[in-house]
C-alpha positions as CSV (number, residue, x, y, z in Angstrom):
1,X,-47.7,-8.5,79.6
2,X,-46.8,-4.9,80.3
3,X,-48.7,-5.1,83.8
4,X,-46.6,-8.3,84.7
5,X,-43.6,-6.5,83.7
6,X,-44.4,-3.6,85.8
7,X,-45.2,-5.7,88.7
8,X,-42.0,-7.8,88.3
9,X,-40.2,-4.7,88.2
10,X,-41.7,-3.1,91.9
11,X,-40.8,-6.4,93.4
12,X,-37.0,-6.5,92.1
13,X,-36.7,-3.2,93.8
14,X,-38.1,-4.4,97.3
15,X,-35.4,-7.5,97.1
16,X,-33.0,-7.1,99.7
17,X,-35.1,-4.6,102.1
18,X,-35.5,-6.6,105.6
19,X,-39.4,-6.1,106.6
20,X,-38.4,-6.6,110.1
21,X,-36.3,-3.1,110.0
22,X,-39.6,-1.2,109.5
23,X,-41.0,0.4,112.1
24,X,-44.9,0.4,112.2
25,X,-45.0,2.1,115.6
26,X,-46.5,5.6,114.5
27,X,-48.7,3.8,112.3
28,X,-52.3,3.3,115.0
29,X,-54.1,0.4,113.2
30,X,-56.4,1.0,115.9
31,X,-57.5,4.6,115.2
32,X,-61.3,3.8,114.0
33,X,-61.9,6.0,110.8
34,X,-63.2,9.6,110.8
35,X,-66.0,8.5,109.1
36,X,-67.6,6.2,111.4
37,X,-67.0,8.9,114.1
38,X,-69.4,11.2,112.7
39,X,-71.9,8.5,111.9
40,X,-72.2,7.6,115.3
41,X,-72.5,10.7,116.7
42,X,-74.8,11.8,113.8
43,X,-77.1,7.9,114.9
44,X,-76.7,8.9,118.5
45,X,-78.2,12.4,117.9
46,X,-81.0,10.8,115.6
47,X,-81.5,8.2,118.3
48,X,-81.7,11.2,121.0
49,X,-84.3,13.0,118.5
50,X,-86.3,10.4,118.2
51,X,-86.3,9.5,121.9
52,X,-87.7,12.5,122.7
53,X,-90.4,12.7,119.7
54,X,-92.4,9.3,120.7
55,X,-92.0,10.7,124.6
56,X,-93.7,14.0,123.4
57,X,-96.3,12.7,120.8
58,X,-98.5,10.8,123.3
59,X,-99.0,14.1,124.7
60,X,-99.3,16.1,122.1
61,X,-102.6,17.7,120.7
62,X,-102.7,15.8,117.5
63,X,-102.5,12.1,118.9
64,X,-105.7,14.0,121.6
65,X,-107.5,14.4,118.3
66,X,-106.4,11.4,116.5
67,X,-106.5,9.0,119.8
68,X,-108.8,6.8,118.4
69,X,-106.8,5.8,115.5
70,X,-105.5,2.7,116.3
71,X,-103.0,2.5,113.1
72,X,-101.2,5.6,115.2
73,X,-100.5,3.9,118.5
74,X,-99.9,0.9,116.7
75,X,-96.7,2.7,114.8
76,X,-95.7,4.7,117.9
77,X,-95.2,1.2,119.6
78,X,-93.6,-0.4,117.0
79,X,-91.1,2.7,116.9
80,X,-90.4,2.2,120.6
81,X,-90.0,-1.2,120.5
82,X,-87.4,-0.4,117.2
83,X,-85.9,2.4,119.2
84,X,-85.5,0.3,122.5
85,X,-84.0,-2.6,120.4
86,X,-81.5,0.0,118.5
87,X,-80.2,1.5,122.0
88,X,-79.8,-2.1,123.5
89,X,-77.6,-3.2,120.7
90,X,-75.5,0.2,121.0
91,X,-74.7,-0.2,124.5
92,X,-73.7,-3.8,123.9
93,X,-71.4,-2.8,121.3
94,X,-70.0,-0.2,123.6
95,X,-69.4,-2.9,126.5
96,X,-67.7,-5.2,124.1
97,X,-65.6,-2.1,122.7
98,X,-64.8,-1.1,126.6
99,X,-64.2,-4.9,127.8
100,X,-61.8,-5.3,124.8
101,X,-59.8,-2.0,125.3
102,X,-59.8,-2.8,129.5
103,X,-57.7,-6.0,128.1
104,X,-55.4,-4.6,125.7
105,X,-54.2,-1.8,127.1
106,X,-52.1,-2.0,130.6
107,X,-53.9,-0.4,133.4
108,X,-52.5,2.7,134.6
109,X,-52.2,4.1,138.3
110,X,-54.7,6.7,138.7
111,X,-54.4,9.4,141.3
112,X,-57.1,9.4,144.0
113,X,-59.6,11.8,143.3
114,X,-60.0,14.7,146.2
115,X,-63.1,14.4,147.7
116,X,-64.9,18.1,148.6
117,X,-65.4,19.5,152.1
118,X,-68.1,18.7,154.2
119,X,-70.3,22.3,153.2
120,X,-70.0,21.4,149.3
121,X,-71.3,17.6,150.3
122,X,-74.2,19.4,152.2
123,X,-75.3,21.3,149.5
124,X,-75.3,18.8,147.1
125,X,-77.9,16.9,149.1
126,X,-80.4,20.0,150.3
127,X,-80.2,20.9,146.7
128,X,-81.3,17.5,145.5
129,X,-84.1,17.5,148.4
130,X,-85.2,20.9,147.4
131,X,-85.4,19.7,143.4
132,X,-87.4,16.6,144.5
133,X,-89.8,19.4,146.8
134,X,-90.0,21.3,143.9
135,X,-91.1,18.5,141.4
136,X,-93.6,16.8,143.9
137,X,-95.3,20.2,145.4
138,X,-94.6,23.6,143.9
139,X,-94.6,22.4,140.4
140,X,-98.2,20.5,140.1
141,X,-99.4,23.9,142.2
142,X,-98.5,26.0,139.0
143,X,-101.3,27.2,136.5
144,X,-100.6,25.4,133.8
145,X,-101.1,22.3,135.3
146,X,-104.5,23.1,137.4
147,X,-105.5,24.0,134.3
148,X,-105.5,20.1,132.5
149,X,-102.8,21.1,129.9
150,X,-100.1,21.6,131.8
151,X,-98.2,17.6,131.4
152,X,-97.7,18.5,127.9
153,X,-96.1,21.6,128.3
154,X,-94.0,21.6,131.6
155,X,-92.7,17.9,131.9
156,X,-89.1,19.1,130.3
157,X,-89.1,21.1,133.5
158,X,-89.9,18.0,135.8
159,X,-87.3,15.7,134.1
160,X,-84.8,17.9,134.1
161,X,-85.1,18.1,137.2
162,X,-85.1,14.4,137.9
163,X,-81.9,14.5,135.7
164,X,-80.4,16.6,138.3
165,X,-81.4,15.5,141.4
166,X,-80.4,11.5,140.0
167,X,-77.0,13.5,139.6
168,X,-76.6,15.5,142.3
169,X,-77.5,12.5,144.8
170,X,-75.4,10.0,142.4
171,X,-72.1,12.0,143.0
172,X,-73.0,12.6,146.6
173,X,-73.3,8.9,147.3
174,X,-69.7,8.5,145.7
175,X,-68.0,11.0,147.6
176,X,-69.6,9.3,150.4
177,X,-68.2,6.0,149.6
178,X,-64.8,7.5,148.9
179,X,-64.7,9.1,152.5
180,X,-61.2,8.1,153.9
181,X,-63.0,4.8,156.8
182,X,-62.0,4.7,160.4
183,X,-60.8,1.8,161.7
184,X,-64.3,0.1,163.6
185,X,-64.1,-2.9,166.2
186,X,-67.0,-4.9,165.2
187,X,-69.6,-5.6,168.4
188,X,-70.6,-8.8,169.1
189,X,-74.0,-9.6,168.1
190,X,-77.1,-9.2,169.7
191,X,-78.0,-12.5,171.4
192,X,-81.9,-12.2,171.9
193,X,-83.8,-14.5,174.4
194,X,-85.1,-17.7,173.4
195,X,-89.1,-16.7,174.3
196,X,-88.6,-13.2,172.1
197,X,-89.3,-15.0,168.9
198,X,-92.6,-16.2,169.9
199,X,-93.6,-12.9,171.5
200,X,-92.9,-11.2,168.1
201,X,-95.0,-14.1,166.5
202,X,-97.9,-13.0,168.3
203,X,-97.2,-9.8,167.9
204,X,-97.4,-10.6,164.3
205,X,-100.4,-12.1,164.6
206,X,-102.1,-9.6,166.5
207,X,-101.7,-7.0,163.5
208,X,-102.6,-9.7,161.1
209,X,-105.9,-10.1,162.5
210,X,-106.3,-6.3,162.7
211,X,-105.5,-5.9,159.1
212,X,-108.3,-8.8,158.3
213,X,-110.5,-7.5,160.1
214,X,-110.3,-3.9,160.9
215,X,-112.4,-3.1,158.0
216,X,-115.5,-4.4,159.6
217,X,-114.8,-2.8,163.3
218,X,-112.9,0.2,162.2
219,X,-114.2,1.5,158.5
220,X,-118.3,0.9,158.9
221,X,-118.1,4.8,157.2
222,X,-116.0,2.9,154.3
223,X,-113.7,5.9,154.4
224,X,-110.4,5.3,151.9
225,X,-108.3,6.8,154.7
226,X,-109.1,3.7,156.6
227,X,-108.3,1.4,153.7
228,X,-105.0,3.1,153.4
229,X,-103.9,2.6,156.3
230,X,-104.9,-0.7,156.8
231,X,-103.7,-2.0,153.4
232,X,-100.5,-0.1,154.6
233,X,-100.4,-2.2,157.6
234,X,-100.9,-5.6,155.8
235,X,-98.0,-4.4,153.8
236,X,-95.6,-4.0,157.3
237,X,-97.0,-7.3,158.8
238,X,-96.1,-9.2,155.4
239,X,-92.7,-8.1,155.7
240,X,-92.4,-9.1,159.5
241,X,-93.6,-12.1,158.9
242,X,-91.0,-12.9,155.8
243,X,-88.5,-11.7,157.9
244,X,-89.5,-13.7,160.8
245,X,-89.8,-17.3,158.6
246,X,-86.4,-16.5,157.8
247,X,-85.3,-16.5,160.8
248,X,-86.5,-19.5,161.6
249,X,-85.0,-21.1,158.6
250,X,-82.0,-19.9,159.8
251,X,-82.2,-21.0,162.8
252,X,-83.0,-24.3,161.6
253,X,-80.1,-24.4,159.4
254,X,-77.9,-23.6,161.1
255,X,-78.7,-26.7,164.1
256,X,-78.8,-29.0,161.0
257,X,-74.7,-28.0,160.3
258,X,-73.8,-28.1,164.3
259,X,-75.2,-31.6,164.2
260,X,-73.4,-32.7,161.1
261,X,-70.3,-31.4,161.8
262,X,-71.0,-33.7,165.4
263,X,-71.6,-36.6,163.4
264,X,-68.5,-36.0,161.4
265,X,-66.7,-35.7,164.5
């Protein structure tokens, strides 16, 4: 009874006071709690930990030891499969968290970023190109590695380096894109003759053959640089020869709308 009382009380005090007068604005019911901050950050660096643990295990000297324990690559695949399945459903709570806060709050005019000089733009690419020589040649030339052991202890360097060359050639490509465009009068296009289409069928052919049957007139040695090459070539006549069906489907299509469009008429 004393409760009720109380409670009776509080609300004979709030009679009369207009709700509608209050103002809620400083009040961010969107603010997510301090809390959950630091758990994701604290997930996010367990997630980043554990990343880099099943990357380096595989290579490590134990699992070398213990390779034939099949109980051990059983759980390092179940932990990437757990791991892969974690990050997935973190990035598609982040794209639902963006998409919702794209539509709620009003989209604001941004200033257009400068884009740097044509020597910073430059440098940004040799450096990339000299990372990606230094990965592919000067770093598999080192000691370490033509010494058997060297994966497991100098592939931080390598991806690092693939970190910054994905970068460096990631914000080179943008400033590229963002380059202020020229105003460009479209040429007319090429109108080839009719006969060119079944010259570059034979053509086609031709190296077809050659790729068939190279091996026996070319490679009697069976050298691999001969198989290379050839297995190259079979790779550029497949793509010439898509490229040259479609064409022809084109081509095909595109009489079958003229004489629609007549019938139509």
């Amino acid at each position: 009874m004393m409760q009720d009382s109380e409670e009776l009380q509080e609300l004979e005090e709030l009679r009369g006071v207009d709700l509608a007068l209050i103002d809620l604005s400083a009040i961010d019911l969107e603010k997510p709690n301090k809390g959950n901050v630091w758990l994701r950050i604290l997930g996010r660096l367990s997630a980043a930990i554990a990343f880099g643990f099943l990357v380096w295990l595989p290579q490590s000297e134990y699992f070398r030891f213990h390779k034939e324990n099949n109980g051990l690559f059983f759980a390092i695949c179940i932990g990437a499969i757990g791991l892969g399945s974690l990050l997935g459903r973190w990035l598609w709570l982040w794209l639902e968290e963006r998409a919702k806060n794209a539509t709620a709050k009003p989209r604001v005019q941004r200033k257009e970023p400068e884009i740097p000089n044509i020597v910073i733009r430059i440098l940004m690419l040799l450096s990339a190109v000299g990372i990606i020589i230094w990965i592919l040649f000067v770093l598999p030339g080192q000691g370490s590695f033509n010494s058997g052991h060297g994966y497991s202890q100098n592939w931080f360097m390598a991806l690092i380096g693939a970190v910054a060359v994905a970068l460096l050639l990631s914000r080179w490509l943008i400033y590229q894109g963002q380059r202020p465009k020229k105003p460009v009068t479209r040429a007319a296009p090429i109108q080839l003759p009719p006969w060119f289409k079944w010259v570059s069928l034979s053509f086609i052919a031709g190296l077809a053959l050659l790729t068939a049957f190279g091996a026996k007139l070319f490679n009697r040695s069976s050298s691999m640089d001969v198989e290379f090459g050839l297995g190259s070539l079979g790779l550029v006549v497949g793509i010439a020869a898509a490229i040259w069906i479609g064409r022809r489907f084109d081509e095909a299509e595109a009489r079958y709308k003229a004489r629609t469009r007549e019938k139509n008429l």
